[in-house]
Every structure is written in C-alpha cells, then in structure tokens.
C-alpha positions as CSV (number, residue, x, y, z in Angstrom):
1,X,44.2,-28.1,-8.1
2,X,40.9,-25.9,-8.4
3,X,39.6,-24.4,-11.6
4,X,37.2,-21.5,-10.9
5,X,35.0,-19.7,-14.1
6,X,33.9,-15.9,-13.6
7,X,31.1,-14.9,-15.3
8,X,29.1,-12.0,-15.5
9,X,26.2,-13.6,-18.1
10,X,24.4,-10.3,-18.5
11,X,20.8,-9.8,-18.1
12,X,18.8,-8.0,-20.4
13,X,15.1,-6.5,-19.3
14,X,12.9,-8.1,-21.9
15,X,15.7,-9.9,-24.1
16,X,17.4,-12.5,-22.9
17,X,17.6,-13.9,-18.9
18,X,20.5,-13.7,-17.2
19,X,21.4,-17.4,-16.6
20,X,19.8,-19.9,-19.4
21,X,20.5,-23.3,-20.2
22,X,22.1,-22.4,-23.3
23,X,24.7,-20.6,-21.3
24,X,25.2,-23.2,-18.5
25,X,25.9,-25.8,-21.7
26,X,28.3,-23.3,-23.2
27,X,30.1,-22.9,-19.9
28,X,29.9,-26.0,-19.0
29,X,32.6,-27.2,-21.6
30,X,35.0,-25.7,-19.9
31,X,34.9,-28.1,-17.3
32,X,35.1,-25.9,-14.2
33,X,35.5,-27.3,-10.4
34,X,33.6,-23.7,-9.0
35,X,31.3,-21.4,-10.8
36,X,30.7,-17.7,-10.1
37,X,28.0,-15.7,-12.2
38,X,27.2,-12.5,-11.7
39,X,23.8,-11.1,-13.2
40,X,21.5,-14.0,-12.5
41,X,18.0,-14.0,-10.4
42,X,17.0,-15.8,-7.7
43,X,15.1,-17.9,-10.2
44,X,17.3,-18.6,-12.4
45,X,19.9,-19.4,-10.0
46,X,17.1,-21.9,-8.3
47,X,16.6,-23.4,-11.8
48,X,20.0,-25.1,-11.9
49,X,21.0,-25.5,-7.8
50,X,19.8,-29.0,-7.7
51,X,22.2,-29.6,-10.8
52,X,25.4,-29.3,-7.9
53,X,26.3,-30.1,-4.4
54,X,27.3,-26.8,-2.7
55,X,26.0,-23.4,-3.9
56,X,24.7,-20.2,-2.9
57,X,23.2,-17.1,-4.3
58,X,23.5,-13.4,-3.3
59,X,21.8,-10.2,-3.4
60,X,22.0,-7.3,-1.1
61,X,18.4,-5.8,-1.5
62,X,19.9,-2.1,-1.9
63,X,18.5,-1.5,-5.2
64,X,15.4,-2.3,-6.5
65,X,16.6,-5.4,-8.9
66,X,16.4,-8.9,-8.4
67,X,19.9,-9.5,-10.0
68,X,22.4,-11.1,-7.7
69,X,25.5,-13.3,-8.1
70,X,25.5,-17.0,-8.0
71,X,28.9,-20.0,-7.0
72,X,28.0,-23.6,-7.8
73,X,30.5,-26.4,-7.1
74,X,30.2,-30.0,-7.1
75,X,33.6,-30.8,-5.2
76,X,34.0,-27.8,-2.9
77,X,32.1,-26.7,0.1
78,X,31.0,-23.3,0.1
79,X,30.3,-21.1,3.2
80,X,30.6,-17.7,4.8
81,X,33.5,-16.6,6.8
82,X,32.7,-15.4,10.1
83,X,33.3,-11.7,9.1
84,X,31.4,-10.6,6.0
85,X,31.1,-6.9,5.2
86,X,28.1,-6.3,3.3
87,X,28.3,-2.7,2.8
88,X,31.3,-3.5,0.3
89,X,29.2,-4.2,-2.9
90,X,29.8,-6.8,-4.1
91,X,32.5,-8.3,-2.5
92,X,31.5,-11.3,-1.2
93,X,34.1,-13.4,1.0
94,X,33.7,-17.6,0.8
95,X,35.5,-20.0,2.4
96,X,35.8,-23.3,0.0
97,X,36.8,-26.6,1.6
98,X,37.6,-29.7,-0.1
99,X,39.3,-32.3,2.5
100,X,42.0,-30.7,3.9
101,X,42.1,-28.3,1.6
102,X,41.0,-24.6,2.5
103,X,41.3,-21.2,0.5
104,X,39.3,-17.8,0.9
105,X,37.5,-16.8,-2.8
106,X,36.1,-13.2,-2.6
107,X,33.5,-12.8,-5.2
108,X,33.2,-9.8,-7.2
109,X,30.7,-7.9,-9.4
110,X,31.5,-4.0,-8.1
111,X,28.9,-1.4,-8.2
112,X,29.1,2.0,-8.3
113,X,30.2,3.7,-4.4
114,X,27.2,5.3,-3.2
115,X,29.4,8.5,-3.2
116,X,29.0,9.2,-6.3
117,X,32.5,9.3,-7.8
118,X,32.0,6.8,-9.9
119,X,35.0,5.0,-8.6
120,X,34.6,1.5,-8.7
121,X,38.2,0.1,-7.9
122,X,37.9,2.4,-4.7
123,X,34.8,-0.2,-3.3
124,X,37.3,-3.1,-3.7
125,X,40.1,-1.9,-3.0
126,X,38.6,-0.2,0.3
127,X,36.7,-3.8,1.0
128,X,40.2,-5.8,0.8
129,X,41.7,-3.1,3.4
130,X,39.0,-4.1,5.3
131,X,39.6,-8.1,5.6
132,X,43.4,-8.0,4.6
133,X,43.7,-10.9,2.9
134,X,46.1,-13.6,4.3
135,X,47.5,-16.7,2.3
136,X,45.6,-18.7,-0.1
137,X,43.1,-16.4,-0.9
138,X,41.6,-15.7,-5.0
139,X,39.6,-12.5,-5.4
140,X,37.6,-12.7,-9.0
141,X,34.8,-11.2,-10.9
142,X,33.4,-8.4,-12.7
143,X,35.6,-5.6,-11.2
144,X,34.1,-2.7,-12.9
145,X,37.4,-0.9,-14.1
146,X,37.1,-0.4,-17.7
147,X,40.8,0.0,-18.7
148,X,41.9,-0.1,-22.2
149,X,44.6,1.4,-24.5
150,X,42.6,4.8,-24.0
151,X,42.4,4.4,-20.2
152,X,46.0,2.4,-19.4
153,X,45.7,4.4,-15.5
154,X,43.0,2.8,-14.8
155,X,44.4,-0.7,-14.2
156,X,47.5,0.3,-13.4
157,X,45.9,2.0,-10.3
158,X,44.2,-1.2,-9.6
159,X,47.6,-2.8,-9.2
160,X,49.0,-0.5,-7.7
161,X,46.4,-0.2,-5.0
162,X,45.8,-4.1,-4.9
163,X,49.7,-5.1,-5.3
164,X,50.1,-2.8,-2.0
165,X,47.7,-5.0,-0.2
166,X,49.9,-8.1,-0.9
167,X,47.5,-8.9,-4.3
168,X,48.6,-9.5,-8.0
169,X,46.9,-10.4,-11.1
170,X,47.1,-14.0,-11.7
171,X,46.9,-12.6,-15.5
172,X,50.6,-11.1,-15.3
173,X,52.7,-13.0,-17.5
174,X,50.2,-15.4,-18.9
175,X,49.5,-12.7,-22.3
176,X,46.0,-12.3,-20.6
177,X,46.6,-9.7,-18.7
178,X,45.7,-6.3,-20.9
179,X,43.1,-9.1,-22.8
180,X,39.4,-7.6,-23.3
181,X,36.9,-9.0,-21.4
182,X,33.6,-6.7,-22.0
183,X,31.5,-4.9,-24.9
184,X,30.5,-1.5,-23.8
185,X,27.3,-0.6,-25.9
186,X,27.7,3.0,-24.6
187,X,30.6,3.8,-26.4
188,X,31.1,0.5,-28.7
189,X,34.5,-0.6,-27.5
190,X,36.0,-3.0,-25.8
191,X,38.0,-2.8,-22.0
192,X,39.1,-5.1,-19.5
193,X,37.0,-5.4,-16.6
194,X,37.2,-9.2,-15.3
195,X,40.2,-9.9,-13.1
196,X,41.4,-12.4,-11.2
197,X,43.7,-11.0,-8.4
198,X,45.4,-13.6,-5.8
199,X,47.8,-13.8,-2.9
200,X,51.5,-14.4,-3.9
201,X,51.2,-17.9,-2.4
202,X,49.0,-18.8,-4.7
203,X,50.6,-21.2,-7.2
204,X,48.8,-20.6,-11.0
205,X,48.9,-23.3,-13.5
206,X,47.1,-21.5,-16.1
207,X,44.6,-18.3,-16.6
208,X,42.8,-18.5,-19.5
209,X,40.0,-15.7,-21.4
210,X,38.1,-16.7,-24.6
211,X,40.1,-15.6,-27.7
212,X,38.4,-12.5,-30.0
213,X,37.0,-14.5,-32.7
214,X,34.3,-15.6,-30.0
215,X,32.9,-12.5,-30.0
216,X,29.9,-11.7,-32.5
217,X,28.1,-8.5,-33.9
218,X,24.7,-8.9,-34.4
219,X,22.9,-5.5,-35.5
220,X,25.0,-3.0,-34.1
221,X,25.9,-4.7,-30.7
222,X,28.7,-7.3,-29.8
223,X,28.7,-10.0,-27.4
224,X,30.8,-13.3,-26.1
225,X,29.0,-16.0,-28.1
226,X,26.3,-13.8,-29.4
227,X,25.0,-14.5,-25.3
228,X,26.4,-11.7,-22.9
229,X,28.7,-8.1,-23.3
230,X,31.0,-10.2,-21.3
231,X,33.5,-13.1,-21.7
232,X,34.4,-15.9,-18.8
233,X,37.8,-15.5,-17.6
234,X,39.0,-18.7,-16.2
C-alpha cells in the first residue's frame, strides 16, 4: 500500500512562504508515504530535503517566479521516466519504486495554456494523450478546474475527457468526489480543483479531503488551517 498527500501550500509575496515548518508539522500528521507540494521555492524545498531519502523539486523556468513543485518520500524511490514532456505545464511524470513494486505518479499543478483560452483541463488532458497512461499509474495535484455547483460542466468535461483516456477519479464513490478543495479570493467561493485521477487497475483503499470546519476566515479571506487557499487531498 502507498499513501500519497497533494498539496498546493500557496505562496504569498510578502505574507507567508510557500512551504514552512508549521505546514510540514501540520501535514505531517497525516502520516504520508509520498509528498507532492506545489507552490514551494527552491529554498524552501532545500530546507526540508535532508529530512527524507528520495525527493526532487521542479520548475520549468518559463515564467519569471521561483515557485515550483516539490515529492518527498522516505520509502519510495523517485526518478524520471525516460520520456518526459516538459512543454505540458505541469505535468510531471515519476516513476516510484519500492522493491518490486513499480507505479507511474504524474504530478500536477496546471497553468494556464499559452494560447490563451484559459483552458486548463485542455494542458492535461492533451499531456495524458501524449504518454497514454498504461496500468498502475496515479495522476494528482492542483488541476486548475474550478468546478462547483455554479460550474457542474466543468468537471464533468474533465471526466469525460480523462475517463476516455482509460482515467477515473479515485474520488467517485468515496463522498469526496464534488468536495471543495480551494478558496478563490477573486470571487470568495469555494470549487474543487485537486483531483486524484488513476488507471482502473488501480485498487483504492481510501481517498480522503480535510472536512469544512478546517477552513478559517481571518479578515475577509478563507484558508485550510488559516495556512493556504487550498486543502491536501489524500
């Protein structure tokens, strides 16, 4: 068994870092065998490396930000696949080992297509076109689709796009799936924007997102544990 925690920790010029120690304790309790964080610096992510065994940080340079996404696991080997894309951003492909024990973990914190449509489930859903995904594979992260009652499409585009690539939500069934996941401080609600899609292989014991009395207001804005606009999804 694995147990993988997605986080998008949010960084905030001038307010609060990315990735502090008072969010690796939080997370920490939720005793995780692999960690992926998105929003994090170089710095920050080289401030807690030494603290596991495999780990690696990313960022593709194409904007002028430091902020890249972070995996940190004690038990499982982490490494790139021979074919890695990096035009799809971000959608990054790693192969964990652990013994015999092999599975592909693609991930995900989506920005914006450079085409301007402002379609952010076309960059994954183009990317896993691209490798095809074959058995035992996870796909997880900050996907960027903001659905919610107002926008119901949204997602169900995502599965219909995903599901046709031989991907489902590991959510479906578990009274996750439609759960919020984000803060939008643009328009002060809440969507659902961290997935975790997998192969239909793939056999889940449990998926698992913080319940809504974990999220605080603090003048005007809400957050997960009054630290990030985001919740883990585990």
């Amino acid at each position: 068994m694995i147990k993988i925690l997605s986080w998008n920790c949010q960084y905030e010029i001038g307010k609060k870092e990315g990735l502090t120690s008072e969010k690796m304790e939080l997370i920490a309790k939720y005793d995780s065998d692999v960690l992926l964080i998105q929003e994090c610096t170089k710095r920050e992510f080289n401030r807690f490396k030494r603290s596991f065994k495999f780990r690696n940080w990313y960022n593709d340079d194409l904007e002028d930000s430091s902020l890249g996404t972070a995996i940190l696991s004690d038990e499982w080997e982490i490494a790139f696949p021979e074919r890695f894309n990096r035009n799809f951003r971000y959608v990054i492909p790693y192969r964990l080992k652990r013994g015999d024990r092999e599975l592909t973990l693609y991930s995900v914190w989506i920005k914006a297509p450079f085409d301007g449509s402002g379609d952010y489930a076309k960059v994954l859903c183009e990317a896993m076109d691209y490798y095809r995904p074959e058995s035992g594979t996870l796909v997880m992260g900050d996907f960027n689709v903001g659905a919610n009652d107002e926008h119901p499409n949204r997602y169900k585009e995502l599965l219909r796009k995903l599901g046709s690539l031989g991907l489902c939500n590991a959510a479906a069934g578990t009274g996750y799936e439609h759960a919020n996941t984000h803060w939008n401080r643009g328009t002060g609600k809440f969507f659902q924007n961290d997935y975790c899609f997998c192969t239909r292989d793939v056999s889940l014991e449990s998926f698992a997102v913080p319940d809504a009395g974990s999220w605080v207001t603090e003048g005007g804005a809400t957050s997960w544990a009054g630290l990030s606009d985001h919740c883990p999804v585990c």
